[in-house]
Each structure stands twice: as structure tokens, then as C-alpha cells.
DRENTOR-570638 format. One record per residue: residue number from 0; y, z, x of N, C-alpha, C, O, CB in turn. Coordinates in steps of 0.2 Angstrom, whole numbers. Glycine has a CB too. Example, Ala and Ser with C-alpha at 12.3 -4.5 7.8 and 13.67 -1.06 7.14 Angstrom:
PT, 0, -28, 39, 66, -22, 39, 62, -16, 39, 66, -17, 42, 71, -22, 45, 57;
PT, 1, -11, 35, 64, -5, 36, 68, 0, 39, 64, 6, 40, 67, -3, 29, 70;
REM end
This chain:
PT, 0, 487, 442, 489, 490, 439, 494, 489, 431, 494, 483, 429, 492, 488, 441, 501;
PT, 1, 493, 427, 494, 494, 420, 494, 488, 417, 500, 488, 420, 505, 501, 417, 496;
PT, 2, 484, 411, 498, 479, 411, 503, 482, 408, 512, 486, 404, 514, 473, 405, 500;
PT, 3, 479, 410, 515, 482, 408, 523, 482, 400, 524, 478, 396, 522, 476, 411, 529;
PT, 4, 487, 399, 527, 489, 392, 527, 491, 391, 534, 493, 396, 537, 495, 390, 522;
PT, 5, 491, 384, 538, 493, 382, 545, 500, 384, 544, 503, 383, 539, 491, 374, 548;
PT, 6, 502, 386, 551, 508, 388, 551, 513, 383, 553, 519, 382, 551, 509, 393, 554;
PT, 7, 509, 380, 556, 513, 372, 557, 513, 369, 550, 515, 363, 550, 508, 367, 563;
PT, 8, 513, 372, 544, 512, 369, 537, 518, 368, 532, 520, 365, 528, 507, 372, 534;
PT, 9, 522, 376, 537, 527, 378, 532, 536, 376, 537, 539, 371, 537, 525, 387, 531;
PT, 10, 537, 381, 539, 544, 380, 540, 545, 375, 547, 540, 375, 551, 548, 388, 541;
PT, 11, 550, 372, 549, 549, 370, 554, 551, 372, 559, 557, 375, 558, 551, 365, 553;
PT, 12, 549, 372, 564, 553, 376, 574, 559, 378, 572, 563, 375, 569, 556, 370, 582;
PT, 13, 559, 386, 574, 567, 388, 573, 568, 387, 580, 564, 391, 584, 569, 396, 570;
PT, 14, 572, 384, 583, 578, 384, 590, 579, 390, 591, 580, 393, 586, 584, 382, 590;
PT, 15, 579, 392, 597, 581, 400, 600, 588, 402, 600, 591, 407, 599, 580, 401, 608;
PT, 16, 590, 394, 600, 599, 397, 598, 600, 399, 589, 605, 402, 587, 606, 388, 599;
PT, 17, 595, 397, 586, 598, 400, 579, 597, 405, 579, 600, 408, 574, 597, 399, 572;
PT, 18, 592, 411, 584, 592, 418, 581, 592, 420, 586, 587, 421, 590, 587, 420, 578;
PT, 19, 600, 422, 588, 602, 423, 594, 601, 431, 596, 602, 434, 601, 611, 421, 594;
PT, 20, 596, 434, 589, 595, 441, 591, 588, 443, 591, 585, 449, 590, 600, 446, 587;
PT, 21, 583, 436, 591, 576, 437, 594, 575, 434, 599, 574, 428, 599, 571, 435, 591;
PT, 22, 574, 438, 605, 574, 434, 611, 564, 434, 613, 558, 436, 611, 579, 439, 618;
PT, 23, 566, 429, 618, 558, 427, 620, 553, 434, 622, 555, 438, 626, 558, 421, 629;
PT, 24, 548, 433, 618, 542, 438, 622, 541, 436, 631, 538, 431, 633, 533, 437, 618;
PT, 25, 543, 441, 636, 541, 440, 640, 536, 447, 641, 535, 452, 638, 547, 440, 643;
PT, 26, 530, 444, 647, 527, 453, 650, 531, 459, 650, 529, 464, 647, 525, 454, 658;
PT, 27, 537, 458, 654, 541, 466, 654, 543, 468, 648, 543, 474, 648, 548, 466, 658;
PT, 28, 545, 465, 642, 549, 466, 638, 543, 466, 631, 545, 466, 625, 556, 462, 640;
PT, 29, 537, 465, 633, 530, 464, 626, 528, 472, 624, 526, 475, 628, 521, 460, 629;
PT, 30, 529, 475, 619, 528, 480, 617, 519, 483, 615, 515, 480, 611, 531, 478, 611;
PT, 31, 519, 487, 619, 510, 487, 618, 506, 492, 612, 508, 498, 612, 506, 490, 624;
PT, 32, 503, 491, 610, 499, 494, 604, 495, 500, 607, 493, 500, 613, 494, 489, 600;
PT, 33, 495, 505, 603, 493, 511, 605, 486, 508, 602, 487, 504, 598, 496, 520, 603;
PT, 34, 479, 509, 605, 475, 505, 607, 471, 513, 601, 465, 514, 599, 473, 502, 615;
PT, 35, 475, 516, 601, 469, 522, 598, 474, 522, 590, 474, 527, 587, 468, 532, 604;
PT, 36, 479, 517, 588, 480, 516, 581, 475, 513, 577, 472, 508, 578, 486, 511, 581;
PT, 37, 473, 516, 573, 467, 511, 568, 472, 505, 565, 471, 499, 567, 463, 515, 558;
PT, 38, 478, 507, 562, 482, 502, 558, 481, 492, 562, 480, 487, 558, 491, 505, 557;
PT, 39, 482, 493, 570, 482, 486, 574, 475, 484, 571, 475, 479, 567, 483, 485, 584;
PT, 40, 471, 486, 571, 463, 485, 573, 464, 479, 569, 463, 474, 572, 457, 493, 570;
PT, 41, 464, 477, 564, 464, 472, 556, 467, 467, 560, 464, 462, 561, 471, 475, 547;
PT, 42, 473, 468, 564, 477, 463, 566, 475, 460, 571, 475, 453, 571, 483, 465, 567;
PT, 43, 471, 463, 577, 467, 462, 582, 462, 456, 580, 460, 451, 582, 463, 468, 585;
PT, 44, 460, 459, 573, 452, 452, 572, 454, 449, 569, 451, 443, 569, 445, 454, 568;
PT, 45, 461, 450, 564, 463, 440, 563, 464, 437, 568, 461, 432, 570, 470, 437, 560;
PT, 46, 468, 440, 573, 468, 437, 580, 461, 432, 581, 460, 426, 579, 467, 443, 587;
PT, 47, 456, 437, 584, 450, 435, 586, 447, 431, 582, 443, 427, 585, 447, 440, 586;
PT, 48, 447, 431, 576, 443, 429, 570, 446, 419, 574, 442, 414, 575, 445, 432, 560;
PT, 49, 452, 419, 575, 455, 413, 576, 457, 409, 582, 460, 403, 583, 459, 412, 573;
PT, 50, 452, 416, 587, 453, 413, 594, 458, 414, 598, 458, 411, 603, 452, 407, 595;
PT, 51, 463, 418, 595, 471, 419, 598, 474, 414, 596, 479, 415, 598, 472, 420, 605;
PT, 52, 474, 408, 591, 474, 404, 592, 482, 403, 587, 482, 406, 582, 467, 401, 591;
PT, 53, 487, 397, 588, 494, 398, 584, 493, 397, 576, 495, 399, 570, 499, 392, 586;
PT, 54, 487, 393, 578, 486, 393, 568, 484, 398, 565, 485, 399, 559, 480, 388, 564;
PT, 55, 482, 404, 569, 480, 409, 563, 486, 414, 563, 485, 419, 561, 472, 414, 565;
PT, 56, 492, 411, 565, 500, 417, 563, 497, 419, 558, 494, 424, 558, 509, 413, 561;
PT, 57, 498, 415, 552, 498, 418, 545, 494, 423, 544, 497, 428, 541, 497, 415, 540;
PT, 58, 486, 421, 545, 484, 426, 544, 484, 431, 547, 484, 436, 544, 480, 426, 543;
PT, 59, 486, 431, 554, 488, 438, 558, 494, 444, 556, 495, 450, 557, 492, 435, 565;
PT, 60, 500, 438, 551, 503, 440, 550, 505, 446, 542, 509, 451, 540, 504, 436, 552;
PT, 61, 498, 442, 539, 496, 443, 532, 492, 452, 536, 494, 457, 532, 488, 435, 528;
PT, 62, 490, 454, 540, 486, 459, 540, 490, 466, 546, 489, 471, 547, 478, 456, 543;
PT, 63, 495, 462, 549, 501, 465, 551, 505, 471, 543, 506, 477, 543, 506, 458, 554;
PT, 64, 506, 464, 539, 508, 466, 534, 504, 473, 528, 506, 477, 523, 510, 459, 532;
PT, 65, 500, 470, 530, 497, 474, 524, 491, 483, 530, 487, 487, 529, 488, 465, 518;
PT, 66, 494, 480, 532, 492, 486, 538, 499, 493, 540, 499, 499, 542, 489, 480, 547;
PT, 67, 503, 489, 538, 512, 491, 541, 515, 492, 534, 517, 497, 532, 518, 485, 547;
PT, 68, 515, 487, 532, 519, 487, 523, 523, 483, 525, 525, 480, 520, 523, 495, 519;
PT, 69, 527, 479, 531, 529, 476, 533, 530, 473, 540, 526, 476, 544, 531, 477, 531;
PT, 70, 533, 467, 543, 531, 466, 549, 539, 469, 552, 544, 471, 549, 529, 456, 551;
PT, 71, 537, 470, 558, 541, 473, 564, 543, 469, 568, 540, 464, 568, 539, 476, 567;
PT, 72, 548, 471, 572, 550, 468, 578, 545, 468, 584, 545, 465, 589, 558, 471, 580;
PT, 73, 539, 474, 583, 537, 475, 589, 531, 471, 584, 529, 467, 588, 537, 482, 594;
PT, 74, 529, 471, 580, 523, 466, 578, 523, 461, 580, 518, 458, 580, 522, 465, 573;
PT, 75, 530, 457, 580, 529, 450, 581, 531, 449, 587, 532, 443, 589, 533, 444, 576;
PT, 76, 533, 453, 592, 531, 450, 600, 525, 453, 601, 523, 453, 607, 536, 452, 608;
PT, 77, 521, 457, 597, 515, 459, 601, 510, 451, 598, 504, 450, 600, 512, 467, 599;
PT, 78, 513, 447, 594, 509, 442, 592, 510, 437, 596, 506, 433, 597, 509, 440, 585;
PT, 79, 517, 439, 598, 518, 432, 601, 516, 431, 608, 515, 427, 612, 525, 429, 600;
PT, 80, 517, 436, 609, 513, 440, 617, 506, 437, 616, 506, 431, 618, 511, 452, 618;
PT, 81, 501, 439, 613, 495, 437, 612, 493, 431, 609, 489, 428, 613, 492, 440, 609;
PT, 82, 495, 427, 603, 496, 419, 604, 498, 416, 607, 497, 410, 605, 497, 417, 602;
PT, 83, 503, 417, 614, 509, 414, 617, 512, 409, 611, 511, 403, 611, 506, 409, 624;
PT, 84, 515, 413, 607, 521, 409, 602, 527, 411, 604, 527, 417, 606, 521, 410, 593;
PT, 85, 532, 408, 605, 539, 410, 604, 540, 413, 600, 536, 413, 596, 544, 406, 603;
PT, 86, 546, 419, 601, 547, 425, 595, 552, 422, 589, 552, 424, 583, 551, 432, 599;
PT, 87, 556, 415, 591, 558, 413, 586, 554, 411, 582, 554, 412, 576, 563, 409, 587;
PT, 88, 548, 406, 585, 544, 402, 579, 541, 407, 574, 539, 406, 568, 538, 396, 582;
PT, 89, 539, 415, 577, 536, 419, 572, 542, 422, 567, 541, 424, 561, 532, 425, 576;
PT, 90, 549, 422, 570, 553, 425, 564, 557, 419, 562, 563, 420, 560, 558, 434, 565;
PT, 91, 553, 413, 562, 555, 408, 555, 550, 408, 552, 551, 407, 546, 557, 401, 556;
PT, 92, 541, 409, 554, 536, 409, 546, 538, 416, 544, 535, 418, 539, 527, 408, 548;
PT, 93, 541, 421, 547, 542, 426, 543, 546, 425, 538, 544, 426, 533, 543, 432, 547;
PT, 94, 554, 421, 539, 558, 424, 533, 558, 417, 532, 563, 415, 531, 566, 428, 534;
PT, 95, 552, 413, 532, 554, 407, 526, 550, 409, 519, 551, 407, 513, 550, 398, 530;
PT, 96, 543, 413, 521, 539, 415, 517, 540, 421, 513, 540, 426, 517, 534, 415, 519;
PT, 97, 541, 422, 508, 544, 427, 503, 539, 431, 503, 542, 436, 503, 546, 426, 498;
PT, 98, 531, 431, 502, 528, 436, 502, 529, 441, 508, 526, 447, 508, 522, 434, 501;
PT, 99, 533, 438, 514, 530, 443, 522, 541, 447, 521, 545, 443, 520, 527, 435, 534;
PT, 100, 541, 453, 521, 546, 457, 522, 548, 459, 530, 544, 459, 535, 544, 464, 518;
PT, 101, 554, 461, 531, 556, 463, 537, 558, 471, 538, 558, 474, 543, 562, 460, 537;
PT, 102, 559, 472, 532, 558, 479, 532, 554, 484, 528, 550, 481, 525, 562, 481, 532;
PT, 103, 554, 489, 527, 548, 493, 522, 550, 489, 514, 556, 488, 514, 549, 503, 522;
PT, 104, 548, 487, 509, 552, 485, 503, 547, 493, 499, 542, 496, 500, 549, 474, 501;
PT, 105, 553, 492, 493, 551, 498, 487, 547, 497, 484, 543, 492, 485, 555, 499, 483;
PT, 106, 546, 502, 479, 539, 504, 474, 541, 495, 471, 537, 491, 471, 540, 513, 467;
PT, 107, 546, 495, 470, 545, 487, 466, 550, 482, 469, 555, 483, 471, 546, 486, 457;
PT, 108, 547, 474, 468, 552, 470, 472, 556, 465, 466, 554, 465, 460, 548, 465, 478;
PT, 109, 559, 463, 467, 564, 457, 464, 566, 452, 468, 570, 453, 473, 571, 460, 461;
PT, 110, 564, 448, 467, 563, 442, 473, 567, 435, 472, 563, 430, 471, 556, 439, 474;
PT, 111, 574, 436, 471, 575, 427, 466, 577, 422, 473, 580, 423, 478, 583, 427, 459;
PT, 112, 573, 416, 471, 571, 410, 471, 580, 407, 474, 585, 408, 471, 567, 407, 464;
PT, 113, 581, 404, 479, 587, 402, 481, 585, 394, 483, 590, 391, 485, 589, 406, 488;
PT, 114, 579, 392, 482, 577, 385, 482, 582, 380, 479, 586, 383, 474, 570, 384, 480;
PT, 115, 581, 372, 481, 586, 369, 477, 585, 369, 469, 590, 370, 466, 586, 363, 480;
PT, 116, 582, 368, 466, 581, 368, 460, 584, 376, 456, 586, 377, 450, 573, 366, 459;
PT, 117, 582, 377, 460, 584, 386, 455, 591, 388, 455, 594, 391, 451, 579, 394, 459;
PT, 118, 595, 384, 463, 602, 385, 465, 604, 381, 461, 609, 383, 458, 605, 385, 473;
PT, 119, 602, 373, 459, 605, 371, 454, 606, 372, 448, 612, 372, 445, 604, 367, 453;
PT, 120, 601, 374, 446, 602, 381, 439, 605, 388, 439, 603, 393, 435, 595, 383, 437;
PT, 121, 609, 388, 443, 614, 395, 444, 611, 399, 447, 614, 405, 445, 616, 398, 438;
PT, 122, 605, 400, 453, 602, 404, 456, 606, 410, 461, 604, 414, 463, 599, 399, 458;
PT, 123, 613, 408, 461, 617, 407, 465, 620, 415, 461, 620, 420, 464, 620, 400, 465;
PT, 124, 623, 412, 455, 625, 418, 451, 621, 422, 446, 624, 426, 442, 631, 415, 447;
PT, 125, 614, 419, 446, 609, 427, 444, 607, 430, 452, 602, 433, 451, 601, 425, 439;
PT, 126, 608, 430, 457, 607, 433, 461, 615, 440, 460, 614, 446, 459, 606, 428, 468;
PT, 127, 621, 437, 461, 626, 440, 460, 626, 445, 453, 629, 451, 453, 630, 434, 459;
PT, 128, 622, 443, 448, 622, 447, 443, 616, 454, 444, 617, 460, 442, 621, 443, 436;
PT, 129, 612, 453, 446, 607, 458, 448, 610, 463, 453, 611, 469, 453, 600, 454, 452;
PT, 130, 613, 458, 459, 614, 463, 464, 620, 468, 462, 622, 473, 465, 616, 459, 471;
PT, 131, 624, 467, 456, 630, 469, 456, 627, 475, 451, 630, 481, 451, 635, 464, 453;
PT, 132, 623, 474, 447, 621, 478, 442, 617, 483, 442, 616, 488, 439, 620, 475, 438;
PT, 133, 613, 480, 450, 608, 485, 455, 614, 490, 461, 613, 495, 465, 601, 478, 460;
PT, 134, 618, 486, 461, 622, 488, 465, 620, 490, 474, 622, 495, 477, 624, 493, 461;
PT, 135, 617, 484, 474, 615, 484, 482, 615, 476, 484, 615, 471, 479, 607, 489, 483;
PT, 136, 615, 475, 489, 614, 467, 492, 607, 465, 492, 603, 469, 491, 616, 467, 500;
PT, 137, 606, 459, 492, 600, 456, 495, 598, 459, 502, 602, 459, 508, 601, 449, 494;
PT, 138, 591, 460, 501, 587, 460, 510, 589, 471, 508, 587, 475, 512, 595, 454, 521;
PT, 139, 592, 472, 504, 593, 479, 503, 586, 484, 499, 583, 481, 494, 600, 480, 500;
PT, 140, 585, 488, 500, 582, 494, 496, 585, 501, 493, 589, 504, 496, 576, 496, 500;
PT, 141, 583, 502, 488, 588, 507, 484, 588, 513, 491, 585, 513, 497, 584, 510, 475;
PT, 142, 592, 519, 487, 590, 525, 492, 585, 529, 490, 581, 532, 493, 597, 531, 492;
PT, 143, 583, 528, 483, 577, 532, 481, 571, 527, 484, 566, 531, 484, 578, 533, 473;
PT, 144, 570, 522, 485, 564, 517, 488, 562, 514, 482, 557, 511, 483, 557, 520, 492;
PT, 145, 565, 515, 476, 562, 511, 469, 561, 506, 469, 557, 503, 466, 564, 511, 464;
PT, 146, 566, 501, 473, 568, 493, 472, 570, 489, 478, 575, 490, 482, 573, 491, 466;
PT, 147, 567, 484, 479, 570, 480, 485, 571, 475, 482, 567, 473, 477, 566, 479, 492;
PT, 148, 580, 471, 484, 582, 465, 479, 582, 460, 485, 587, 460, 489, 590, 467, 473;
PT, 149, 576, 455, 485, 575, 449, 492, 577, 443, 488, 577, 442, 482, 566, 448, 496;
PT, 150, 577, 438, 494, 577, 433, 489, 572, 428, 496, 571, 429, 502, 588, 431, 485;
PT, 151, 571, 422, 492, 565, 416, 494, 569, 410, 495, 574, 409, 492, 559, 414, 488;
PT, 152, 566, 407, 501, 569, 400, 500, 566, 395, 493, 569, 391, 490, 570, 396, 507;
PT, 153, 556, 398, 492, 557, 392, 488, 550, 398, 486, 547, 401, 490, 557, 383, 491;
PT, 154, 548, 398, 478, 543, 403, 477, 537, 396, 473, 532, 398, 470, 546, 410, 470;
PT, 155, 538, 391, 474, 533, 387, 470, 535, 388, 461, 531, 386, 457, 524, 391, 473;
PT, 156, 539, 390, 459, 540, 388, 452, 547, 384, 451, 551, 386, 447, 541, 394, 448;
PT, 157, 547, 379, 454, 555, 371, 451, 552, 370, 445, 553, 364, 443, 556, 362, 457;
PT, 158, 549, 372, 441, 548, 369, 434, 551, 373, 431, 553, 371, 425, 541, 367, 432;
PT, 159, 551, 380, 432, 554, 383, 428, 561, 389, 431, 563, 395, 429, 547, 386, 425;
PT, 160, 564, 384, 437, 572, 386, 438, 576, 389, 432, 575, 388, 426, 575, 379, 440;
PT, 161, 580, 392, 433, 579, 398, 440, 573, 402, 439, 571, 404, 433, 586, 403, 440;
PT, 162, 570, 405, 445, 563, 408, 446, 565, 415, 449, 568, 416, 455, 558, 403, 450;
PT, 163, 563, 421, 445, 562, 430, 449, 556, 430, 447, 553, 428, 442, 567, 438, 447;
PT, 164, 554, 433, 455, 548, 436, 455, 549, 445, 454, 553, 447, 457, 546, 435, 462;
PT, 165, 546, 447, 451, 547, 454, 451, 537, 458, 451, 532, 456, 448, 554, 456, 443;
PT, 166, 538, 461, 456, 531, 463, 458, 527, 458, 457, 522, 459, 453, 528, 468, 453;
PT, 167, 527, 451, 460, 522, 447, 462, 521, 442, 453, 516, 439, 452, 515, 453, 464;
PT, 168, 525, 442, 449, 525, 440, 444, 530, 435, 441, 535, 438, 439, 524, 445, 440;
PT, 169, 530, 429, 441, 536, 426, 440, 538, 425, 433, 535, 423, 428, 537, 422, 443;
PT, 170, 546, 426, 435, 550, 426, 428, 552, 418, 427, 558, 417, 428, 557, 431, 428;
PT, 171, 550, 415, 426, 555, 409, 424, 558, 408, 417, 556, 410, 411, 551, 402, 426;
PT, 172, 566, 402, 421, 571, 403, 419, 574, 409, 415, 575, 411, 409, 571, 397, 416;
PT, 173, 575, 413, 421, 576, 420, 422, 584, 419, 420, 588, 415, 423, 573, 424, 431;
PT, 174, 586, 423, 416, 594, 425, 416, 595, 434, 417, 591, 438, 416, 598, 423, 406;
PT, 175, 602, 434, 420, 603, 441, 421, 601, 447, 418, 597, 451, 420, 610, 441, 420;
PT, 176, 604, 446, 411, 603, 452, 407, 596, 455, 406, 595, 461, 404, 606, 452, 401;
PT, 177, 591, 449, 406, 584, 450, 405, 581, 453, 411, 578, 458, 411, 580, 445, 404;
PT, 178, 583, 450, 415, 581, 454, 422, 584, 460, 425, 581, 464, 428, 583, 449, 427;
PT, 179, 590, 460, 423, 591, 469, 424, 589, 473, 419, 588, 478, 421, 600, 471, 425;
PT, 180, 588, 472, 412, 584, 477, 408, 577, 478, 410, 575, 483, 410, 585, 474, 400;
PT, 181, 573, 474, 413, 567, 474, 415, 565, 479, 422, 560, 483, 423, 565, 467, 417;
PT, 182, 571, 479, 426, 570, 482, 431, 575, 488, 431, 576, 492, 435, 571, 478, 437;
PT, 183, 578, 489, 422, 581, 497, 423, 575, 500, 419, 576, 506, 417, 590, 498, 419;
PT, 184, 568, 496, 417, 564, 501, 415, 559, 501, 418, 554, 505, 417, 563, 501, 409;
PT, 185, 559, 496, 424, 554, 498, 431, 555, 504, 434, 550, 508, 435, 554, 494, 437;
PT, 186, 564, 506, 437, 565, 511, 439, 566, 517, 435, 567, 522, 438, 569, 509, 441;
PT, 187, 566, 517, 428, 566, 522, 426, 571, 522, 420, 571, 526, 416, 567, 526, 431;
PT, 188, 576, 518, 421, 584, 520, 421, 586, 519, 414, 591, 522, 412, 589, 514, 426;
PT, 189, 581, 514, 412, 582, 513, 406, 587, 517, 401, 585, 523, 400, 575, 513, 403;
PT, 190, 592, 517, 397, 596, 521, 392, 590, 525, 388, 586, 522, 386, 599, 516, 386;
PT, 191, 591, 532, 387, 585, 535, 381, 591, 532, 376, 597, 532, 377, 582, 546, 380;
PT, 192, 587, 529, 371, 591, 529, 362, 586, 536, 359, 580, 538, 359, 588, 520, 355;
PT, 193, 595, 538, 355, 594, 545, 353, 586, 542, 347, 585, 536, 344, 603, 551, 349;
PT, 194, 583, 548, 346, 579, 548, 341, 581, 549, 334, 584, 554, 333, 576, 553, 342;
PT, 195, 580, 546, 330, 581, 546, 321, 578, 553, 318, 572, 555, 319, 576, 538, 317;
PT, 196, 584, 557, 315, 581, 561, 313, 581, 561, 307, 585, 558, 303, 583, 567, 314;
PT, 197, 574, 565, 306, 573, 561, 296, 574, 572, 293, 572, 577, 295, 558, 554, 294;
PT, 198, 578, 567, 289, 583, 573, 282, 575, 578, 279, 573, 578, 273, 588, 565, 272;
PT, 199, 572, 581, 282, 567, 586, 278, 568, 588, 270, 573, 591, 268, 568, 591, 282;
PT, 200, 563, 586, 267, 563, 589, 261, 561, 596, 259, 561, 600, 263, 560, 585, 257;
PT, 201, 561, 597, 251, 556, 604, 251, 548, 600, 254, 546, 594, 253, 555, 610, 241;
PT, 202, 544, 606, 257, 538, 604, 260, 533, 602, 254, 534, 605, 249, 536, 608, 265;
PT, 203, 528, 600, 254, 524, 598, 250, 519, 604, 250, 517, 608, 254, 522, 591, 252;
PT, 204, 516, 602, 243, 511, 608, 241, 505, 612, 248, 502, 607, 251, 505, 603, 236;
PT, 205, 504, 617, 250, 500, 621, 257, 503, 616, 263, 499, 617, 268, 490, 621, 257;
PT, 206, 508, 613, 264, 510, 613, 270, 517, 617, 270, 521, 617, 265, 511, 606, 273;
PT, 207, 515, 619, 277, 519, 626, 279, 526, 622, 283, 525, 617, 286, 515, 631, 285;
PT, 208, 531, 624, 282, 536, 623, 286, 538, 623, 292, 538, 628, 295, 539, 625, 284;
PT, 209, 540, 619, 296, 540, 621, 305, 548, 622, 307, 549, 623, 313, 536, 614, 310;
REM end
């Protein structure tokens, strides 16, 4: 996991009007944790560790995630319930940061970079070539759960635009066909090439024939 950082560090206030389908944590409408879940327990003591306090989102949200496999809708009003944050400002540090998911992501991810540097370098149309060749959208996961294809606004590699991440590993100056051969032998998918059959002679002196 990327080390915990102020969250006031990263994206800026999302407005309630841009995410017209997360509304405010209110009391009536806060979701409560079954208190006899172990999985909150992790999430409770980042809390605590930081006093309830707004700076420690990330890490709250770091142990939501790694406790769930991903964050939820009821994870982030029960955070924002308990840090008093707005629910928008928790799902803008969610989908600015690429390591945190919205929904369960697969056995492997593919993550490309949509930042300016990497969209200058055709980021734009290796997303298009993956998705087409994976044949699913971004923000999607296969039907089998092998692959989720996300994409970042910015992964920390502009030096080496365009940037995929695939399982936490980046590829830079990633082109299509490399990237979909890599992830058709993550998934399996890979082409077998037939095997070379070698022309048998007579067998050699006490070796037996098979």
C-alpha cells in the first residue's frame, strides 16, 4: 500500500453538485456496523489511532479497503458519520486515488494512467485498445473475476508516459499489443503454439522404443 498521506494533500473538495448520486451522511440515513463484524474492527482503530480526526481518511480508508477488498457506499458514510466529512469529499479521495476501488476488482488489475502526460502520449487510445481487446469497459471486471480494467487520473510515472499498471507494477511507455499479450497470459488466454514434432529415428543401441 502507498504510505498514508493528508487528505487535504490530494484531490481538491468535490461540490455536492458534481456527485449528484452521493448524498450527505445524515443520522437517519448513516449505515451501522454490525459491532460483532471483525472485518470494521481495523477500520475503527485507524479511526481512533487519529482521533476521528479528517486527516486520518486515508488511512481509514486504506484498512476499509484491505479489510472489504474494496470501499463501499456504506463504508464511506459510516466514515463520514464518524469523522463528520461530507460524503462527497470521501468519494473524491476515493476515485482520485487509484490504489482505492469502488467495487470488488479481480484476481488482476490493469490500471492505465489518464493523467496529462500519458493522454498526451495517446493514453486515450491505449485505453481503447485494451478495452476492446479485453472486451469490457473501464471501471468493469471480467465475468470470470480474472481482470478488472481501471484507469487513474495520475500513477506518479510522467516520465515514462504512457503508464499501465498491471498488479501494482508499472509498465511504462506501455503500447497496446504488449499490454494485451501480458494480460492474455495473466488470464490464461494466451494462444497454446502447437508443439514441434521431431521425425523419430531407428532408436539407438538398448533404448527401447515408446
Amino acid at each position: 500500500m502507498p504510505p498514508a498521506a493528508s487528505a487535504s494533500s490530494g484531490p481538491a473538495d468535490t461540490d455536492q453538485a458534481a456527485t449528484p448520486n452521493i448524498p450527505q451522511c445524515t443520522p437517519s440515513n448513516t449505515p451501522k456496523h454490525d459491532a460483532s463484524d471483525k472485518r470494521w474492527r481495523p477500520v475503527e482503530a485507524a479511526m481512533r489511532r487519529n482521533g476521528y480526526r479528517p486527516g486520518g481518511l486515508i488511512e481509514a480508508l486504506h484498512a476499509v479497503q484491505r479489510s472489504y477488498g474494496y470501499i463501499d457506499d456504506a463504508s464511506m458514510r459510516a466514515l463520514g458519520a464518524t469523522m463528520q466529512l461530507p460524503l462527497s469529499k470521501i468519494y473524491g479521495v476515493v476515485t482520485f486515488y487509484h490504489f482505492f476501488h469502488l467495487k470488488p476488482k479481480g484476481r488482476h488489475t490493469c490500471v492505465v494512467c489518464l493523467g496529462t502526460a500519458c493522454y498526451i502520449k495517446g493514453a486515450d487510445r491505449l485505453l481503447q485498445a485494451i478495452s476492446r481487446e479485453q472486451q469490457m469497459q473501464p471501471g468493469e471486471t471480467s465475468a470470470d473475476g480474472r481482470l478488472s480494467l481501471l484507469t487513474a487520473r495520475c500513477v506518479g510515472s510522467c516520465g515514462q508516459a504512457p503508464a499501465v499498471v498491471i498488479d501494482d507494477l508499472v509498465q511504462g511507455q506501455a503500447e497496446g499489443s504488449a499490454i494485451n499479450r501480458q494480460l492474455a497470459r495473466l488470464n490464461g488466454r494466451e494462444e497454446e503454439r502447437p508443439a514441434a514434432t521431431a521425425t523419430k529415428g531407428p532408436p539407438a543401441a538398448g533404448e527401447a522404443r515408446t
